[in-house]
C-alpha positions in Angstrom: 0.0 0.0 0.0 1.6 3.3 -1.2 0.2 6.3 1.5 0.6 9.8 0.6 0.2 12.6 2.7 0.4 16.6 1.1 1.2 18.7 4.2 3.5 18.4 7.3 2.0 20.0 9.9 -0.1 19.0 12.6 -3.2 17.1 10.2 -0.7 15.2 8.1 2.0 14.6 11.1 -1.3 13.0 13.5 -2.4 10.8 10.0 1.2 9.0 9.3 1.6 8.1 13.1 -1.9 6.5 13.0 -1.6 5.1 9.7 2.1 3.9 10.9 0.3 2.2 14.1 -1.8 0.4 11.7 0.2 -0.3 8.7 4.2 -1.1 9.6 5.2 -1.8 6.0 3.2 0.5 3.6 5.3 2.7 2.2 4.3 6.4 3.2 5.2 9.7 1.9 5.4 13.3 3.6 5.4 16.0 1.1 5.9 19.3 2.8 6.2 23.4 2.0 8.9 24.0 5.0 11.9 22.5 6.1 10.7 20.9 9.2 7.3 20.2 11.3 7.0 23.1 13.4 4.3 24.7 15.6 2.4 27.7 14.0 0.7 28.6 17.0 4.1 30.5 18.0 5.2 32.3 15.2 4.0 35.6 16.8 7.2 34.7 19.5 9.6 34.0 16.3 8.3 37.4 14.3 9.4 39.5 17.5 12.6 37.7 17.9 11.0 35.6 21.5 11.4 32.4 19.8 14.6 31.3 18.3 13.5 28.5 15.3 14.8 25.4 17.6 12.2 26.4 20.1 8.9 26.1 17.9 10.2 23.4 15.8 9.0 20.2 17.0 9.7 16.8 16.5 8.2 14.3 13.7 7.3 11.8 16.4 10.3 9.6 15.2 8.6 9.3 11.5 11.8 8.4 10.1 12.5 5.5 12.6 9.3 4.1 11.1 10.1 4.3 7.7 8.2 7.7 7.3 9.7 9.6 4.0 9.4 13.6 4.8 9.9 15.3 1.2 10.9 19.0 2.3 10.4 22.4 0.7 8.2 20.5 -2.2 5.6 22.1 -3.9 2.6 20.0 -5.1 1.3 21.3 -8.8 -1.3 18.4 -9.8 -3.7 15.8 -9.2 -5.1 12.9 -11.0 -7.5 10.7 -9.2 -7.7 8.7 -12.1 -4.2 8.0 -12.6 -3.6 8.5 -8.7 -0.6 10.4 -9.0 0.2 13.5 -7.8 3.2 15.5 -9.7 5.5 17.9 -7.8 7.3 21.2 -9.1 10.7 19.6 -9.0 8.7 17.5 -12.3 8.8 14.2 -10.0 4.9 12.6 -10.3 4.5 10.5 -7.0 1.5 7.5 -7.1 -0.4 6.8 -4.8 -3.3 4.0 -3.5 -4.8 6.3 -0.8 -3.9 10.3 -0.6 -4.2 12.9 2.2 -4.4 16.7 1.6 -3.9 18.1 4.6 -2.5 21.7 2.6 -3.4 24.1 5.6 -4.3 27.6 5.0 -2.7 31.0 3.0 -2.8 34.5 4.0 -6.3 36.6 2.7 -4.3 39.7 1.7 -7.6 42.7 1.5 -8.1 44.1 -1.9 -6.7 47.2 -0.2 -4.1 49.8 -2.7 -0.6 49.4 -2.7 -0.8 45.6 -0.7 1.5 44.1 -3.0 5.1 44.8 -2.9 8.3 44.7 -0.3 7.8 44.2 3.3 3.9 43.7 3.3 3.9 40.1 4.7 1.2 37.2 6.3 2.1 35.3 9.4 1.0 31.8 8.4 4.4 30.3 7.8 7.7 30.3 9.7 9.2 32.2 6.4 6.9 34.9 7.1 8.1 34.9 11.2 11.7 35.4 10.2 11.1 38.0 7.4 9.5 40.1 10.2 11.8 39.7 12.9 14.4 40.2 9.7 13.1 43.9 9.2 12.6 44.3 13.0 16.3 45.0 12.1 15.6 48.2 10.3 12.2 49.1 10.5 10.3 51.3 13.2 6.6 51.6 12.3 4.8 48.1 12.2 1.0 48.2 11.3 -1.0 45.1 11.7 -4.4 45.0 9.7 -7.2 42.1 11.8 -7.4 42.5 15.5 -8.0 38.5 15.4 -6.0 36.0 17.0 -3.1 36.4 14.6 -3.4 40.3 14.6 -3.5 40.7 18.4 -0.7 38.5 19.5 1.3 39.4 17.4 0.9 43.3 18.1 0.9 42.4 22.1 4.4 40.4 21.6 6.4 43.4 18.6 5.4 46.2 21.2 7.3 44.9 23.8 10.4 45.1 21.6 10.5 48.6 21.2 8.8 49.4 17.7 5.9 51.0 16.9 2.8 49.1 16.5 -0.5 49.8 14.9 -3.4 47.9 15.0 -6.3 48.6 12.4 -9.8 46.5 12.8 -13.1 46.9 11.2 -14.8 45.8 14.5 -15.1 47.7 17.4 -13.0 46.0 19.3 -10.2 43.4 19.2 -10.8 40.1 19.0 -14.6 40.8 17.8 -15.3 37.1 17.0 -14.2 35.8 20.5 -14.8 38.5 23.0 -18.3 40.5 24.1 -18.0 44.3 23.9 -17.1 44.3 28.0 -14.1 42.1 27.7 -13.2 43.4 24.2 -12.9 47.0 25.3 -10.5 45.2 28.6 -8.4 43.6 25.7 -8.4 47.2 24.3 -7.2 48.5 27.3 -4.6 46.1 28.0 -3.0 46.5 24.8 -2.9 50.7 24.6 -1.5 50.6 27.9 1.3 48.1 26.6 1.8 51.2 23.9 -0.2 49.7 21.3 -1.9 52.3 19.1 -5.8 51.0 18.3 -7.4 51.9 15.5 -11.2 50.4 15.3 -13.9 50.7 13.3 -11.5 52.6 10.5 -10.9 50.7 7.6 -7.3 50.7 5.7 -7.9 52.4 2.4 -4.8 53.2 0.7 -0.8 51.4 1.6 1.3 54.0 0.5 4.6 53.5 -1.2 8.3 55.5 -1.9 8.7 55.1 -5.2 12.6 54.7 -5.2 12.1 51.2 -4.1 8.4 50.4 -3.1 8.7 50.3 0.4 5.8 51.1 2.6 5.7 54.9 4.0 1.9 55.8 5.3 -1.2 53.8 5.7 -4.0 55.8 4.7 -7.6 54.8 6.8 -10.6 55.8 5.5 -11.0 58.5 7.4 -8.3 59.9 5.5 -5.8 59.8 8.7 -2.3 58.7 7.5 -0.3 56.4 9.9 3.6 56.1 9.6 4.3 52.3 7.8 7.4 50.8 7.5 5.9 47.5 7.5 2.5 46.3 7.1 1.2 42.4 8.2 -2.1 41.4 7.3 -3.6 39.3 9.7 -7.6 39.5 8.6 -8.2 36.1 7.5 -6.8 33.1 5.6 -7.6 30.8 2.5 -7.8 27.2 2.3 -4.8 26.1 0.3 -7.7 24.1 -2.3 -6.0 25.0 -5.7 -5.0 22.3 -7.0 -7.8 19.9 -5.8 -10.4 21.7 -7.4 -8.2 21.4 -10.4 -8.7 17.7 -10.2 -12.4 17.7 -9.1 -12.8 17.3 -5.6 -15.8 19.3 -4.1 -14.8 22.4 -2.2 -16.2 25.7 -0.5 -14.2 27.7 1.3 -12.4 24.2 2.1 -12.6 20.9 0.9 -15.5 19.2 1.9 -14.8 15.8 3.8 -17.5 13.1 5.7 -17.2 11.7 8.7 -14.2 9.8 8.1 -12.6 12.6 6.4 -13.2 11.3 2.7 -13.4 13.8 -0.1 -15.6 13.0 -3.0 -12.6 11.3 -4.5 -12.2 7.7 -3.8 -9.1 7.0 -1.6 -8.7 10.9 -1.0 -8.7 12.0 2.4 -8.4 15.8 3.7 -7.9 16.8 7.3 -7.2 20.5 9.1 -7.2 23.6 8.9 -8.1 22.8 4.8 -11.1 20.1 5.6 -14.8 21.9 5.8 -16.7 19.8 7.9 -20.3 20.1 10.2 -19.3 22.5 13.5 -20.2 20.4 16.5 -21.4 23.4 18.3 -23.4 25.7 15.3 -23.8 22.7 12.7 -22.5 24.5 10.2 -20.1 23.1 7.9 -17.3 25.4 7.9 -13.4 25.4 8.2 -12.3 24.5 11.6 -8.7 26.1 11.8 -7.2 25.5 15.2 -4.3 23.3 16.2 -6.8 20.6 18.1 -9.0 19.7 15.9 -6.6 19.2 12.6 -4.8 16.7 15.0 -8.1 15.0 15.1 -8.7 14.8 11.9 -5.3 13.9 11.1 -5.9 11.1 13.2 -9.3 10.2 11.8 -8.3 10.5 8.7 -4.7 8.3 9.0 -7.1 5.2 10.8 -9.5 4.8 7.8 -6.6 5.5 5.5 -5.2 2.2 6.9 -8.4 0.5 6.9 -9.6 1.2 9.8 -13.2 2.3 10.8 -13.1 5.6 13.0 -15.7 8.9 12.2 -15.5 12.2 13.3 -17.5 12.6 17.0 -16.1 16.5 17.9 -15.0 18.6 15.5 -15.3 22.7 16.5 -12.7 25.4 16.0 -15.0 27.6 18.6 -12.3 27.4 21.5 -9.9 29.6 22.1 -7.4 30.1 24.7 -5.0 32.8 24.4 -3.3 35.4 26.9 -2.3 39.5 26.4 -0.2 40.8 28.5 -0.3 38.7 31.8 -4.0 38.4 31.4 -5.3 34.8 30.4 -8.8 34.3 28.7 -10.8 31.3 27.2 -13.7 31.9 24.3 -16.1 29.2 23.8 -18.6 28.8 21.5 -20.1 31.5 19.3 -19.5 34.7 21.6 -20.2 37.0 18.3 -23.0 34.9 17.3 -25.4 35.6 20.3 -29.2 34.5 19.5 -32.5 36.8 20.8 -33.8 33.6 23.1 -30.5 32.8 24.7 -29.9 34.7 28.6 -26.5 36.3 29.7 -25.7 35.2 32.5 -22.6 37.4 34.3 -20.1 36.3 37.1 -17.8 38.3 38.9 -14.6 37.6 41.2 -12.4 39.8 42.8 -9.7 38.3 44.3 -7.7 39.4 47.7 -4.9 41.3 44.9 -7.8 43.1 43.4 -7.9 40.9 40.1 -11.4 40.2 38.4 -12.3 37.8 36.8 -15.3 37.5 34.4 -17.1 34.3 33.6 -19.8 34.8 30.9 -22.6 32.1 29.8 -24.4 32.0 27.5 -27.7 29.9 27.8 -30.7 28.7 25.6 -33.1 27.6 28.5 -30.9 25.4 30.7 -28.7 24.7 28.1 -25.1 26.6 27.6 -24.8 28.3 24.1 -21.1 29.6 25.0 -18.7 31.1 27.4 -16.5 33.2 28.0 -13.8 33.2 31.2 -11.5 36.2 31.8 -8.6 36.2 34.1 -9.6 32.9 35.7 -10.1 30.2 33.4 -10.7 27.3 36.3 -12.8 24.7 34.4 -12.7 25.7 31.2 -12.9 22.1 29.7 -16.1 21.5 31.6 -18.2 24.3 29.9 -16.3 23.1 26.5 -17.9 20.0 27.3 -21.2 21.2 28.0 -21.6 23.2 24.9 -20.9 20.2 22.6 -22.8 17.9 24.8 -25.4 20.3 25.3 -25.7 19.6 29.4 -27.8 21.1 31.6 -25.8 23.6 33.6 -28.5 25.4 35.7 -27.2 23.2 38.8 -24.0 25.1 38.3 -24.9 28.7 39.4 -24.8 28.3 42.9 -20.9 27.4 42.7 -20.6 30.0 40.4 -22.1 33.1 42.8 -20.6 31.8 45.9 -16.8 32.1 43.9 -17.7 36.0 44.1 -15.1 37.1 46.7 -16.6 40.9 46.4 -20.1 40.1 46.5 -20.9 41.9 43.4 -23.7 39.3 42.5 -24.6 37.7 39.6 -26.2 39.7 36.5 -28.5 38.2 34.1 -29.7 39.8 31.3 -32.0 38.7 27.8 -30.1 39.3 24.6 -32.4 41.8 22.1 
C-alpha cells in the first residue's frame, strides 16, 4: 500500500503516526512546503525575535525510525485521481493508492491599494516569522491589519520590543469574534496601555509607497488619517490552500469538503485541518475549523480509515480559544459573536484578595449553555467546552458560580435583544 500525505504539519504529522500504528510496512510519503514540522501557534514569538527556530520546531514523532519519507520544501502542482498520482514542481509525479491533503491555510491579503510589494507580509508560515523579525532590524513603524487572534498576538508580543505598533480592525473592538464588547474594550485597554496604538472601526484604504524602491511609507484609513508604515502584516483572514484539488475535481467551498471519516468525493482521497470543511459540533454548520486541536483530530481520523480502519469524526469545532495578552489569560467558547435573541446572559464576577477580576460569561438557551466566556480565571474551562458540545444542563452550576464572588458583586443576568 503506497500512503501519501500533502502537508507536514499538525493534520498530516497525527495521520502518518496512526496510519504507521496500523500499517508497519506501507510505504508512506510526507510532502511538505517547509523545512521541518514546526508549531504555527508561536510564530508571533519567532516574528518578535521571543522564539529562536529550535524552540517552535518540534519533532516528527520519530517518522523516520518508522520508515516515514518527509519530502521538504516541495511544492505539489497536480492531481489525477484517475491515474492516482500527484506531480510535484521539481517535475517528480509520485503514485499513490490512498492520498491525504492536509495543505493548511494561506494569507487573505484585503483588496486594499498598494498591498503588494516589499515588506507587506502574512504570518501563516515560519518564512513569514523570520522576514519580520528580519526587518525588525531596520524598521520602526509596524501596522497590523485584523485584530483576530493572529493580529493581536502578534501586536501584544512586537510592542514589547521597542517598535511602533499599529493595530487597524473593522470591528469595534479586538478580537470581535471571540470577545463580548465588556471584555473586548479590557483587551483594548490592555493593549494601549502596553503602547499599542488601536485603530477600530476605520478601515485601511490606501498602503502608500516611496517610489525609489516600493517600500511602505503611510497607511492611509478611511477617514483619510495617514499612519507612519514601515511595514505592514495582514492578519484579517486566511484561505484554504484548495487549488490544485479543485483542479482535479474534488468538491470544495471555502475548504474541501470531507464526511465523517474525512473522505473527499474522491475515492481513496482524504483531507484533514485547517483545509477540511466539515459540520461544526457546536453551530452545525459546515465550515473550516482552523485551530491546532481539531486538525490533530482529523489527522488522526483521517490516518485510521486510510489504513483501513473504521473511525468517524465525533467532535470537531474550531470555537475554543485560549490565548493570553499581557499577563491576562482568557478562554472563548462557542459562538460569543454569534449571540441569539432567546438565549440569557448570564454574568459572574470575582475579585480576588490582589484586586484581580475575573469575568465568567454564559451564555444559555433555556438550561442549556450556548457559550462562554472566562476572563482572568479560566478554572474549568474544559467542563463548559464539554457542556456546549454535549449540550448539558448547567443550571445546577450557578450556585458554585455566585458563591466564587469574593466581592459580592452578585450575579447579572440579562436577555439578549
Amino acid at each position: 500500500m503506497k500512503y501519501v500525505i500533502i502537508g507536514g504539519s499538525a493534520a498530516g504529522i497525527a495521520a502518518a503516526a496512526e496510519i504507521r500504528k496500523q500499517d508497519n510496512k506501507g510505504e508512506l510519503t510526507i510532502i511538505s512546503k517547509d523545512k521541518f514540522y514546526y508549531s504555527r501557534c508561536q510564530l508571533h514569538m519567532v516574528a518578535s525575535g521571543a522564539a529562536s527556530v529550535d524552540r517552535v520546531r518540534l519533532p516528527h514523532a520519530g517518522l523516520e525510525d518508522i520508515g516515514i519519507k518527509f519530502m521538504a520544501e516541495k511544492t505539489v502542482l497536480g492531481l489525477d485521481t484517475a491515474a492516482k498520482t500527484v506531480s510535484l514542481d521539481d517535475e517528480q509525479i509520485l503514485a499513490y493508492d490512498r492520498l491525504l491533503i492536509a495543505t493548511g491555510t494561506k494569507t487573505f491579503f484585503p483588496p486594499l491599494e498598494g498591498v503588494s510589494g516589499p515588506w507587506t507580509f502574512g504570518l501563516r508560515n515560519l518564512d513569514d516569522a523570520l522576514a519580520i523579525n528580519e526587518a525588525r532590524k531596520t524598521a520602526k513603524n509596524f501596522t497590523i491589519i485584523g485584530a483576530g487572534l493572529v493580529g493581536v498576538e502578534l501586536a501584544a508580543e512586537l510592542v514589547k520590543t521597542g517598535v511602533n505598533v499599529n493595530l487597524i480592525e473593522l470591528a469595534k473592538h479586538p478580537l470581535p469574534i471571540q470577545l463580548d464588547q465588556e471584555c473586548g474594550d479590557k483587551c483594548s485597554k490592555l493593549l494601549a496601555d502596553a503602547g499599542v496604538k488601536l485603530y477600530f472601526g476605520n478601515p485601511a484604504k490606501v498602503l502608500h509607497r516611496r517610489p525609489e524602491d516600493s517600500k511602505p511609507v503611510a497607511l492611509e484609513l478611511t477617514s483619510e488619517e495617514r499612519i507612519d508604515t514601515d511595514v505592514l502584516i495582514c492578519a484579517a483572514g486566511v484561505i484554504a490552500n484548495t487549488d490544485f484539488a479543485r483542479r482535479a475535481g474534488i468538491d470544495a467551498r471555502k475548504g474541501i469538503i470531507i464526511d465523517d471519516r474525512c473522505l473527499t468525493n474522491m475515492p481513496d482521497v482524504f483531507a484533514a485541518g485547517d483545509v477540511a470543511e466539515h459540520i461544526d459540533t457546536v453551530n452545525g454548520l459546515c465550515q473550516l475549523t482552523a485551530v491546532w486541536p481539531t486538525a490533530v483530530r482529523q489527522g488522526k481520523i483521517a490516518g485510521i480509515n486510510m489504513a483501513g480502519g473504521t473511525a468517524s469524526i465525533k467532535i470537531n469545532t474550531g470555537m475554543k480559544t485560549a490565548i493570553s495578552v499581557m499577563g491576562t489569560h482568557f478562554i472563548s467558547l462557542g459562538q460569543i459573536c454569534a449571540s441569539k435573541p432567546q438565549w440569557c446572559k448570564h454574568i459572574f464576577r470575582n475579585t480576588d484578595s490582589r484586586g484581580d477580576e475575573s469575568i465568567r460569561v454564559l451564555y444559555t438557551d433555556g438550561k442549556v449553555l450556548k457559550s462562554a466566556l472566562l476572563w482572568g480565571n479560566v478554572t474549568d474551562a474544559g467542563l463548559y467546552h464539554e457542556a456546549i458540545v454535549t449540550r448539558r444542563d448547567i443550571s445546577g452550576d450557578y450556585l458554585f458560580l455566585e458563591g466564587l464572588d469574593a466581592a459580592k458583586r452578585g450575579k447579572e443576568t440579562m436577555s439578549i435583544l
